[in-house]
ZADREN-119287 format. One line per 5 residues: number of its first residue (from 0); their letters; for each residue z, y, x of C-alpha. Coordinates in steps of 0.5 Angstrom, whole numbers. Example, Ala and Ser with C-alpha at 12.3 -4.5 7.8 and 13.67 -1.06 7.14 Angstrom:
<nodes>
0> as> 16 -9 25 | 14 -2 27
</nodes>
This chain:
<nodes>
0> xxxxx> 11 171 33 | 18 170 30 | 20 162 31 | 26 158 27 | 29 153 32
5> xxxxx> 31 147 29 | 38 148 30 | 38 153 24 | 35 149 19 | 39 146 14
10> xxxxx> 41 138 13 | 37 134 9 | 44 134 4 | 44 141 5 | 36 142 3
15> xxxxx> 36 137 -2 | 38 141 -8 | 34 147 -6 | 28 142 -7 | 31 140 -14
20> xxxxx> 32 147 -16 | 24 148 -14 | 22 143 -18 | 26 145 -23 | 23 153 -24
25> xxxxx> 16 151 -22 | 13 154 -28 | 7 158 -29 | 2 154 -25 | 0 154 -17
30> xxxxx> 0 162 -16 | 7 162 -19 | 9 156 -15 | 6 159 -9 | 10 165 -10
35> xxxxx> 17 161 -11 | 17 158 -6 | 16 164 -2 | 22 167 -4 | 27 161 -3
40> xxxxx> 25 158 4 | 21 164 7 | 25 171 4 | 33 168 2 | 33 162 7
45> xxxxx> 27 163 12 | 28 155 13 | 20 157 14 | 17 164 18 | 11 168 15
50> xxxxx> 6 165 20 | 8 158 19 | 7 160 11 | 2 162 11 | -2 157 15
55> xxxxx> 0 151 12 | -2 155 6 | -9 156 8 | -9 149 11 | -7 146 4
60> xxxxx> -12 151 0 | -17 147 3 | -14 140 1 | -16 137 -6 | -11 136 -10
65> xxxxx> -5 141 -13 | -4 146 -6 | 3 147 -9 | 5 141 -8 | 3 140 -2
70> xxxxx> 6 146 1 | 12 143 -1 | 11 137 2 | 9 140 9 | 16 145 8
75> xxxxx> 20 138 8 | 16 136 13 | 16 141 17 | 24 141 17 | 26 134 17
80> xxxxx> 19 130 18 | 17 125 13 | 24 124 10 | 24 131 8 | 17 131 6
85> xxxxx> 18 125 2 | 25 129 -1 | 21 135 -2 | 14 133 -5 | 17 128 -10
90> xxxxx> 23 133 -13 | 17 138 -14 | 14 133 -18 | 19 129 -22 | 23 134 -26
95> xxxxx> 16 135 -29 | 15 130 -30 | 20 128 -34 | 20 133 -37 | 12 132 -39
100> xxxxx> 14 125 -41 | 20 128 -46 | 16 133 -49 | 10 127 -49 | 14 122 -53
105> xxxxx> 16 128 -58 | 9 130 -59 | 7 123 -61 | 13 122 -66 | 13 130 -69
110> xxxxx> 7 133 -67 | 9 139 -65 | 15 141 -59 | 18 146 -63 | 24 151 -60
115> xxxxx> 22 148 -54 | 15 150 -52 | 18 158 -54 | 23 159 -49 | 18 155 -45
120> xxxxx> 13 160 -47 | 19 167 -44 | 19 163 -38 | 12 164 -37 | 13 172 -40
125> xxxxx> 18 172 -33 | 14 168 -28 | 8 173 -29 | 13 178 -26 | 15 174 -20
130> xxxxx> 8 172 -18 | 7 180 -18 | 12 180 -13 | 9 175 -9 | 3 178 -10
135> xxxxx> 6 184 -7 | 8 181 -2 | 3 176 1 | -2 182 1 | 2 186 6
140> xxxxx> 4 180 10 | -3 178 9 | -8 185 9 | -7 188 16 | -13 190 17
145> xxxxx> -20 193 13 | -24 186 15 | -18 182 12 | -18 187 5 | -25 186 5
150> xxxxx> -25 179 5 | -20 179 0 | -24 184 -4 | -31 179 -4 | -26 173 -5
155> xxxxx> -23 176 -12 | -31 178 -14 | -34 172 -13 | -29 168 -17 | -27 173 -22
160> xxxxx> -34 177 -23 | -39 171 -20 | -36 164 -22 | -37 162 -15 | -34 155 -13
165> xxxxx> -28 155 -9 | -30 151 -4 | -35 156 -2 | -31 163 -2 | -27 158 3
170> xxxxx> -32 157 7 | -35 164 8 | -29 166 10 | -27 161 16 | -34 163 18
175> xxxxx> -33 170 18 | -26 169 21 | -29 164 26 | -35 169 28 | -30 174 29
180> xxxxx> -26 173 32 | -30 169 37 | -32 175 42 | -24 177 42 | -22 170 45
185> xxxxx> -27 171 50 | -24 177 53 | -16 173 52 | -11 169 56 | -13 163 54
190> xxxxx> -7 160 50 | -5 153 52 | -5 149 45 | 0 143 44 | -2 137 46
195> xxxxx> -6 133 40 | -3 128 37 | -4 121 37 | -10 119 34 | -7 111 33
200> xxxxx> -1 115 29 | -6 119 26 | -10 111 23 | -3 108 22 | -2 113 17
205> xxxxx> -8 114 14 | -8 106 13 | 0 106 10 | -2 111 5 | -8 108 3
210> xxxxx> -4 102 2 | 1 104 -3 | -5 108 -6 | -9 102 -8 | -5 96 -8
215> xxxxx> -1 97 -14 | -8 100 -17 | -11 93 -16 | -5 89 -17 | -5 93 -24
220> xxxxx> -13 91 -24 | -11 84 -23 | -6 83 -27 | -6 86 -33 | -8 83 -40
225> xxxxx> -13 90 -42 | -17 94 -37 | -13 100 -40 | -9 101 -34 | -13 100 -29
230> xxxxx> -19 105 -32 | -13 110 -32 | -12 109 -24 | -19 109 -22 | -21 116 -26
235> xxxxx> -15 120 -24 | -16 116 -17 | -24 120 -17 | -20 126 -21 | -16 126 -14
240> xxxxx> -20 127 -9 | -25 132 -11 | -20 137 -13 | -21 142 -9 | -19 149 -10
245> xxxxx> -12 147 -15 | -13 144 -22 | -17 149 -25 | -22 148 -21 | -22 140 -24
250> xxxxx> -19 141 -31 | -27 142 -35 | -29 136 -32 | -23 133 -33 | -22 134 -40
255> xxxxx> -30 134 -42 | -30 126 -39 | -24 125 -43 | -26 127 -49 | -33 127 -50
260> xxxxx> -34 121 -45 | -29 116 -45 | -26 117 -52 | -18 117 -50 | -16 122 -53
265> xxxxx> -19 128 -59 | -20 136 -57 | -14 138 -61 | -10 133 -56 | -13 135 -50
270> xxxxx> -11 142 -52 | -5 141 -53 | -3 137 -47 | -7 143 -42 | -1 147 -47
275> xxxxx> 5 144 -45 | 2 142 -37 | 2 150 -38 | 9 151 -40 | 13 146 -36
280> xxxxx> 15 146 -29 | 11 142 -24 | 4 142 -22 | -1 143 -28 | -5 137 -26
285> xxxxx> 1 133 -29 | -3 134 -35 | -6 127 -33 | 0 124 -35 | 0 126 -41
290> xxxxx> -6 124 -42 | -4 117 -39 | 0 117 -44 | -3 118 -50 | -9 114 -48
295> xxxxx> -4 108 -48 | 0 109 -53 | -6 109 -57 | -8 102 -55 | 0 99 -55
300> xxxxx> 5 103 -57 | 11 107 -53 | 12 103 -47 | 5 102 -45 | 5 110 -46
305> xxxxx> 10 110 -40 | 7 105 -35 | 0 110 -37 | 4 116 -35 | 7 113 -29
310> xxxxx> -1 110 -27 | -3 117 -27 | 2 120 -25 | 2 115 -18 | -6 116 -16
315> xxxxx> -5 124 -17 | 1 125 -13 | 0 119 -8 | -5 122 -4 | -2 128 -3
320> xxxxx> 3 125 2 | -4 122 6 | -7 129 7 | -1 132 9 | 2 127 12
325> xxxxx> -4 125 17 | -6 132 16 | -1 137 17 | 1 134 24 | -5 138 28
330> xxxxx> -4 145 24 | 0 147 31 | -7 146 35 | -10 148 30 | -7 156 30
335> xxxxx> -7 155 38 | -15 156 39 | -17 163 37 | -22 162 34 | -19 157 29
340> xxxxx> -13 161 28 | -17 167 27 | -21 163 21 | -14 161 18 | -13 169 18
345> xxxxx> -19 169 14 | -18 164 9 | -11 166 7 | -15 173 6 | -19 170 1
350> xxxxx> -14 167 -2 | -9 173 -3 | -16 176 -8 | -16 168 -11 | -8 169 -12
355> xxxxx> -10 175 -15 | -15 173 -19 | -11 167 -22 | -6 173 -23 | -11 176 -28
360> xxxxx> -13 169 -31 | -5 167 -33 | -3 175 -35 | -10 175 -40 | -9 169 -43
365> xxxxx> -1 170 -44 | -2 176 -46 | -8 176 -51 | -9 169 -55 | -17 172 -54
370> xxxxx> -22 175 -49 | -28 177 -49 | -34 176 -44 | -39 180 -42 | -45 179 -38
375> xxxxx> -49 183 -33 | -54 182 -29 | -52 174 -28 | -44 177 -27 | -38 176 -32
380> xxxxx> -32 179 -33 | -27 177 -38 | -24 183 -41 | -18 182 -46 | -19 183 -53
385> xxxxx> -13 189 -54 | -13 187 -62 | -10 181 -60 | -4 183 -56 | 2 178 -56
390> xxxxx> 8 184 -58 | 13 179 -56 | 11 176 -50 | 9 183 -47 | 15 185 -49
395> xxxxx> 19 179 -45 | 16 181 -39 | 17 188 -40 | 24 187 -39 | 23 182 -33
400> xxxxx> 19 187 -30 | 25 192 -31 | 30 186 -29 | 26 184 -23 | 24 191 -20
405> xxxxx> 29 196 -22 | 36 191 -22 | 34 187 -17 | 37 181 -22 | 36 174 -19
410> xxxxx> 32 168 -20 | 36 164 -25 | 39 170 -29 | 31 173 -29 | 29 166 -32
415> xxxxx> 35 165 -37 | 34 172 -39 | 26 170 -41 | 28 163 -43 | 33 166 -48
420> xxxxx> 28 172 -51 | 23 167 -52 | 27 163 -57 | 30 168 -60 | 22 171 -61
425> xxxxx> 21 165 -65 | 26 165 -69 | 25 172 -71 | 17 170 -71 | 19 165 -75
430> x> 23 168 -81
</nodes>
């Protein structure tokens, strides 16, 4: 196994703006994400090796909470400890963020984002070609042998044909993984494992992240002269620990407690923030920033707005760090026992045919503004409706494709080039 000795990782000064560019080009998802990362730490700057992606990958896919994310924080972490995860995660988010918070107090004044949301809407024309390329990739890192490609093959069929929970497609893959590989270790040297680590380091971190989860939510709770705020932090508090399998899994649960249940905003409004969500940098889940803010705005104003956007935005992400932090450190033992690695292995197979799935959802919905379902025998599959191919977004990625594939172009004039064509789109559109 190929090893980086810390002698060649970079300084945190030196790693910072990498994060930076990260968080700032993270568009189109976690499938998209995922493959960015992958290009900037494991193909240009192999600060991280395939196996050490790739674990922590699996490792995160299990977690709730947004898995992109937390792979940047476990990428940091792994570099220069919790500073770096810190740095990493927090980077990742924020340009987002910012940019979600702009976009939102634009929305509540015009009620449309305008030039913006289409040069937004080129980048994702180009984020499709770079998930491909990651997808790519991963497949032939990932796929070595005829097992793994049927477990990636059942992970694609049971979400994309069958709707099965995420949580299950993991599962049944670490069992497969584990029982198979269980006869081969027998016959192996045993691997010495690293030492675990210490179990009162492990509770001093779980107890300092609960704490800076909770006290400002209660304090909030206390304080404040309306329940607003704190309701806020409790919802997206429960929405954060049962997000297993990423954003999509929570957003319908999500939006039907906010709509239908807690009155915080309309359908149109909700619509409108999954839009943006899909459109900017960052996790998709920072559409519960949006919708922090727009409940708050609607009780008192702009800079109530705001402090519902950042009480979001702090019980999302905050417990990111907790599970990676008191997590992430017994990975390494992990991936030393055969029989768990051997379950990893099998888990980062499904999740090459989830990728791919999350794939095939993105391209549909970008590519077609309408779908249509069929059913057989309790199965669904969702197939375009090819009347209502979107000529221009298409022909934004056909040109990524030629730019990504044939020229080889870098990532910054790929997503220049993209971001450009969709504005010009609009206008043409719009004439």
């Amino acid at each position: 196994m190929e090893k980086i000795t810390k002698t060649e990782w970079p300084s945190l000064a030196q790693s910072t703006p990498i994060w930076v560019k990260l968080g700032l080009l993270s568009f189109g998802g976690p499938t998209a994400q995922i493959a960015l990362m992958h290009r900037l730490i494991v193909e240009e700057r192999r600060w991280l090796n395939e196996s050490q992606f790739l674990n922590a990958l699996s490792f995160c896919m299990l977690l709730p909470g947004p898995e992109a994310m937390q792979l940047a924080i476990y990428a940091g972490w792994r570099i220069h400890g919790v500073l770096g995860g810190l740095v990493a995660g927090s980077l990742f988010v924020l340009p987002g963020a910012l940019i979600m918070l702009s976009l939102g107090l634009f929305y509540v004044s015009f009620g449309t984002v305008g030039l913006v949301g289409a040069a937004f809407l080129g980048l994702k024309a180009a984020i499709v070609v770079i998930v491909l390329q990651a997808l790519i990739r991963l497949s032939q890192k990932s796929l070595k042998t005829i097992g793994q490609w049927v477990v990636a093959a059942l992970g694609f069929s049971g979400i994309f044909i069958f709707a099965l929970p995420f949580p299950l497609i993991v599962g049944l893959s670490a069992l497969y993984g584990f029982i198979k590989t269980k006869s081969k270790a027998e016959t192996e040297v045993a691997r010495v494992p690293p030492p675990l680590p210490k179990t009162h380091d492990t509770i001093k971190t779980v107890i300092v992240w609960m704490c800076l989860w909770w006290g400002p939510l209660l304090a909030i709770d206390f304080i404040a002269d309306t329940p607003l705020l704190a309701e806020i932090g409790y919802f997206f508090s429960k929405l954060a620990v049962v997000t297993f399998g990423g954003a999509y899994a929570v957003l319908a649960y999500m939006a039907q407690d906010v709509v239908g249940q807690l009155n915080w905003l309309n359908l149109d409004e909700m619509m409108d923030g999954l839009g943006l969500a899909e459109t900017t940098p960052g996790p998709l889940i920072l559409v519960t920033e949006f919708v922090g803010f727009l409940a708050a705005f609607k009780t008192n104003g702009v800079i109530y707005g705001i402090a519902g956007a950042t009480v979001a935005l702090w019980v999302t992400f905050v417990p990111c760090f907790l599970w990676i932090f008191a997590g992430a450190t017994y990975l390494d033992w992990l991936t030393q026992q055969p029989r768990l690695s051997g379950a990893l292995a099998s888990i980062m197979a499904a999740v090459v045919g989830v990728i791919a799935n999350l794939f095939i959802w993105f391209a549909l919905h970008l590519f077609f503004t309408e779908t249509v379902t069929f059913d057989f025998w309790g199965a669904q599959i969702s197939l375009p409706n090819v009347a209502t191919l979107d000529l221009h977004v298409t022909g934004i990625a056909i040109v990524c494709g030629w730019l990504a594939f044939w020229r080889k172009a870098g990532l910054l004039w790929l997503l220049g080039t993209a971001g450009l064509a969709g504005i010009l789109s609009n206008m043409i559109a719009t004439t």
